[in-house]
N, C-alpha and C positions, 0 to 999 in steps of 0.2 A: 660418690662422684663417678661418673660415668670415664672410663679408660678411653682416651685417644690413640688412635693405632699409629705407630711411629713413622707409617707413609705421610701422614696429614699435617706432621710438623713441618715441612718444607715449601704447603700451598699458603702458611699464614702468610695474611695480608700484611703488603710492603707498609701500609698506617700502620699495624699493631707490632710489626719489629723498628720501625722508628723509633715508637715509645717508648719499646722497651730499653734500645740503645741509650735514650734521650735519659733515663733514669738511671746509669750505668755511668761510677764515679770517674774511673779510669780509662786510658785506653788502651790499657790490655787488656780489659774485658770484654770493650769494643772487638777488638782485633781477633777476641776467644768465639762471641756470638758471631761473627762473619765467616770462620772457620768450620763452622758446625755442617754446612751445606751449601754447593752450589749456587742454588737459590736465595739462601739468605745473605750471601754474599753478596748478590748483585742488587739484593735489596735493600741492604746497609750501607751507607755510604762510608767510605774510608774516615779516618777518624784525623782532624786535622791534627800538625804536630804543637811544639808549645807555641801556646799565642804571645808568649816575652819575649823571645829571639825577634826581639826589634830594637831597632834603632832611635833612640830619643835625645831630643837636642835639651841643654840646658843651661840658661845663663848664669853668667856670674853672680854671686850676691856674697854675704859678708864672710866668706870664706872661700880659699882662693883654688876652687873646682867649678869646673866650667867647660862645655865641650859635648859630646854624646858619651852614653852611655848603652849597653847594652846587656839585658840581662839573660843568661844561660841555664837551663833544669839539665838535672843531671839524675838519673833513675835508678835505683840499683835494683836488680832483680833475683830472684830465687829462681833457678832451670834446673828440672828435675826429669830425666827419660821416662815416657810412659813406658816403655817393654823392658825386660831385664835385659843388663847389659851382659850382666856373667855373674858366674856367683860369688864374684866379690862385692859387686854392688847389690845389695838387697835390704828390702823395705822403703826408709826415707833416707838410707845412708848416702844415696847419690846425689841430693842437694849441694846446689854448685849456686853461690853468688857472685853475681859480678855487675861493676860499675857503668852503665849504658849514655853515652852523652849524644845525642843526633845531630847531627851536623846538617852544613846544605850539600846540597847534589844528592842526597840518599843515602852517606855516608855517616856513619858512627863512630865513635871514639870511646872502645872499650879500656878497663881497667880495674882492677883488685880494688875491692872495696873500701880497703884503709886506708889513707893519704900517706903512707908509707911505703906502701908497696908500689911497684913498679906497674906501667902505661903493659897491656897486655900486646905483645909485637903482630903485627900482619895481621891488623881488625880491623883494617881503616874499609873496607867492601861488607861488612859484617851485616845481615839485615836481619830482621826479628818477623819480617811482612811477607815472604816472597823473593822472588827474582831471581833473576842470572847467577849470584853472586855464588862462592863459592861453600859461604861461610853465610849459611841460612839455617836459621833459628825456625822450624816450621813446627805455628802451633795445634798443628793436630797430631805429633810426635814427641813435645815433650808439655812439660805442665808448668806455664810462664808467669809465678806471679809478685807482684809489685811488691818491695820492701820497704825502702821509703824511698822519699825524694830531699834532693837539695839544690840551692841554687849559689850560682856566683853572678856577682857583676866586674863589666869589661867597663873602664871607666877611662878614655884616652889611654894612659900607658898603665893603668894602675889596677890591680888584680882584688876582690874582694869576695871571701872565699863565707864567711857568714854574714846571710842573707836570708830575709826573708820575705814571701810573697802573699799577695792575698787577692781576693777580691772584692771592686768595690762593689756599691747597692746595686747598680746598673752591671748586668755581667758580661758586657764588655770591655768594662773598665778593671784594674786593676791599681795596686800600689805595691809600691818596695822600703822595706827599709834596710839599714845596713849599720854594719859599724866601722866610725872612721877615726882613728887616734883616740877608741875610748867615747869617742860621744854617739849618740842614736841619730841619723840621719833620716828621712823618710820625704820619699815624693808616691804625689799618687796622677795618675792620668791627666792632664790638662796642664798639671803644674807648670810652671816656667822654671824656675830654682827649687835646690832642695832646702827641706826646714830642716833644724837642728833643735831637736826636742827637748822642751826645757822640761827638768826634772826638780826644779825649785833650790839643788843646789850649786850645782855646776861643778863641783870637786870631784862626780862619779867616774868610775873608768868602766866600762860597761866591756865583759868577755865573750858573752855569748846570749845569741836570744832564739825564741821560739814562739811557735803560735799554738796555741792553748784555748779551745771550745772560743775561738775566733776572738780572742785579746791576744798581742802580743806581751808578752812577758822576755824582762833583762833582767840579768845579776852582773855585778860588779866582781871585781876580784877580792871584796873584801866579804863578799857575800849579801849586799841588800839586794832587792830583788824589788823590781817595779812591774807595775803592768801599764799597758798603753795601752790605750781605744784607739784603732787607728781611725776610725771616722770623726772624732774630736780632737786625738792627742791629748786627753784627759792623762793625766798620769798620777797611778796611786802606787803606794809605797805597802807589798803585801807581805814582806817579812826580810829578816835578817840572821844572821848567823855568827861564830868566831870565825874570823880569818884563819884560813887554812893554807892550803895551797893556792896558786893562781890560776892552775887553770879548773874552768869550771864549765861546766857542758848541765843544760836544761834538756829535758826528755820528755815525754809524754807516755805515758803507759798505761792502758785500760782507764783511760777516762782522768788519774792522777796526773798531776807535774811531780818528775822528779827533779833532783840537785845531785850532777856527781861530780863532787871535789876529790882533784888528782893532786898529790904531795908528792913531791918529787925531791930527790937528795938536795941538798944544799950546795954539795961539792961536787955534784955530776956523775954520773954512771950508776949509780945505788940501786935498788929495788923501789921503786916507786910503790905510793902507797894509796886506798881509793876508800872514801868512805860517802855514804848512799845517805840522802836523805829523801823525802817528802813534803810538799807542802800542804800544810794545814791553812787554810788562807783564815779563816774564821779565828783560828790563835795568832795568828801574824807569823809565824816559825814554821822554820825546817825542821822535821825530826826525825829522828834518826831511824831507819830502816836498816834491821839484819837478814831479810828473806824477800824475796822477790816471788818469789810460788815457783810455778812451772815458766814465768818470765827471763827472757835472758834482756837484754841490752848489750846496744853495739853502739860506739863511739868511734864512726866510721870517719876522721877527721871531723873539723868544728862546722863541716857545710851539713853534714848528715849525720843525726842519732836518731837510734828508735830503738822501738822492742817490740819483739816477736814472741811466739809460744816455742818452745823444745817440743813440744808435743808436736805442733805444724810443723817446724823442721827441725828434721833427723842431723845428727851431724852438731847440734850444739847443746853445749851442757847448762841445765834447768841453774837458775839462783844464780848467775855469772853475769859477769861485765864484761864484754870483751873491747881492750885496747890495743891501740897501737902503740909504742914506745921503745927508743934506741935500745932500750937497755935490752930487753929481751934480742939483738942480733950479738951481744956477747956472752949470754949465758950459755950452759951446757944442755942443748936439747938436741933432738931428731932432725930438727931442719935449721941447723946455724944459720944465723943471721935473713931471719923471716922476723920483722919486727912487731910481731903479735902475739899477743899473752891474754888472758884473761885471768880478774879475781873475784875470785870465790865469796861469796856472802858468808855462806857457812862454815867455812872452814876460816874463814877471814885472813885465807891469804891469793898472791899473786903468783900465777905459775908461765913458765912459757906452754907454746900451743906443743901438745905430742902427734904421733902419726896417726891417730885415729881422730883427733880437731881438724890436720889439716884440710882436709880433703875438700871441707865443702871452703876454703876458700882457695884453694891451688889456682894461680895465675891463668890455666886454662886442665880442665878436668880428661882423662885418660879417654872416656866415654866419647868426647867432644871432638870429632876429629874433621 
């Protein structure tokens, strides 16, 4: 293949960076290929922000919610400095996450990742684009990229923190669903009221859902696990488990669903306890997982889990869960009352975070000023 001389990436045709944008999932990536040049910037068009932060009316029906509703993404990102900052930071060890919410006027609403940790103070000017502001994230300085996403809905006074989104066939359209006292909720575009998803028995308390190679998937707190087609509201019933703890958080990791049930004391303050499984959908069962690989998992509150490689970022340790939970702000650690901890697959236990964990989540990093 014939070498292109790195002047001529800048004359390509505004059609052939279209495309290329057009194919391009996120828009930080967007935001990465408009950075790259001058000219490709004025070629690329800004990337709109989320298309949910709307406003939608909804009438009454056989449950007594009614009113607008509006739904909010929430990003959390990996920022990492291309140039050395000093030689305490070196390699991947400067990975910094934090919670990105966009607001209107231009404004954001930054925050620690965990739903434990505290609103990150004097970020309300913070930009990731450009501008005046003082507190500008410019991505041709550091290396910005997506961790996951969550969303909430604003529902008249009422806050719902696990949520999830989708799209319908036409991509304009979209749909939500949520959980409200335990049941499965879900409107999609056009609706008038929301439906309340029958699952054939109606006794389920549904904890936490997720979307999985485009089904949503719920578990109960006793552990059954359903899947829903959002485009029929088919609902099949793809395994079951012993009741463990209550809370229970779904993940998605290289292509699997996971299940991480969290056991907590009985009598309050104790060591919390986390045990990993898998689902096998083809046996109907969870099973039990003691190794993650080079995968870690973050249970970043119930609006956001995922998992990342250790390998891609420096700063977290391979085979680990990391939580949030009180108990870790009265143990004996490095940084008293940071309420994050992660446990161990392999060692099969729980530890608080030490001073070489924290860094990549410190409320805002040394680097960062």
């Amino acid at each position: 293949m014939v070498s292109t001389p790195s002047s001529m990436w800048p004359s390509l045709p505004p059609e052939i960076l279209e495309e290329i944008a057009m194919r391009l999932e996120s828009r930080t990536d967007i935001l990465h290929l408009r950075a790259v040049c001058t000219a490709w910037r004025a070629s690329i068009p800004l990337p709109s922000k989320n298309p949910h932060n709307l406003s939608f009316s909804i009438a009454s029906n056989n449950w007594p919610i009614s009113g607008h509703f509006l739904v909010r993404e929430r990003t959390v990102y990996c920022i990492q400095p291309l140039k050395k900052i000093s030689s305490f930071f070196t390699n991947n060890s400067n990975n910094w996450l934090v919670n990105i919410e966009e607001r209107d006027f231009g404004k954001v609403r930054a925050t620690a990742p965990f739903s434990l940790c505290k609103i990150i103070p004097n970020w309300d000017k913070f930009s990731m684009i450009g501008g005046l502001s003082k507190k500008v994230i410019n991505l041709l300085d550091y290396k910005v990229r997506e961790v996951g996403k969550s969303y909430y809905l604003l529902f008249n006074l009422d806050f719902f923190k696990n949520v999830v989104v989708g799209r319908c066939n036409n991509e304009d359209g979209f749909w939500v669903m949520f959980i409200h006292f335990g049941k499965l909720r879900f409107w999609k575009m056009g609706d008038e009221k929301w439906t309340q998803v029958d699952d054939g028995s109606g006794q389920s308390n549904y904890v936490h859902i997720a979307l999985h190679n485009g089904t949503i998937y719920a578990v109960d707190y006793t552990g059954l696990t359903i899947a829903v087609d959002p485009l029929s509201l088919e609902v099949t019933q793809v395994a079951s488990h012993p009741y463990l703890g209550f809370h229970k958080y779904l993940v998605n990791s290289l292509g699997d669903l996971f299940l991480i049930d969290k056991v907590e004391d009985s009598f309050g303050g104790g060591e919390p306890c986390l045990k990993v499984y898998k689902l096998d959908e083809k046996r109907g069962e969870w099973i039990p997982v003691n190794s993650l690989g080079d995968q870690v998992i973050l249970l970043m509150g119930s609006g956001c889990c995922c998992s990342v490689s250790a390998k891609d970022f420096g700063g977290l340790r391979r085979n680990c869960v990391y939580f949030g939970d009180h108990y870790f702000r009265d143990v004996q650690n490095d940084f008293p009352r940071w309420p994050v901890g992660f446990f161990d697959l392999e060692y099969n236990v729980v530890q608080p975070l030490k001073s070489v964990d924290i860094k990549i989540f410190l409320p805002k990093p040394a680097w960062l000023s």
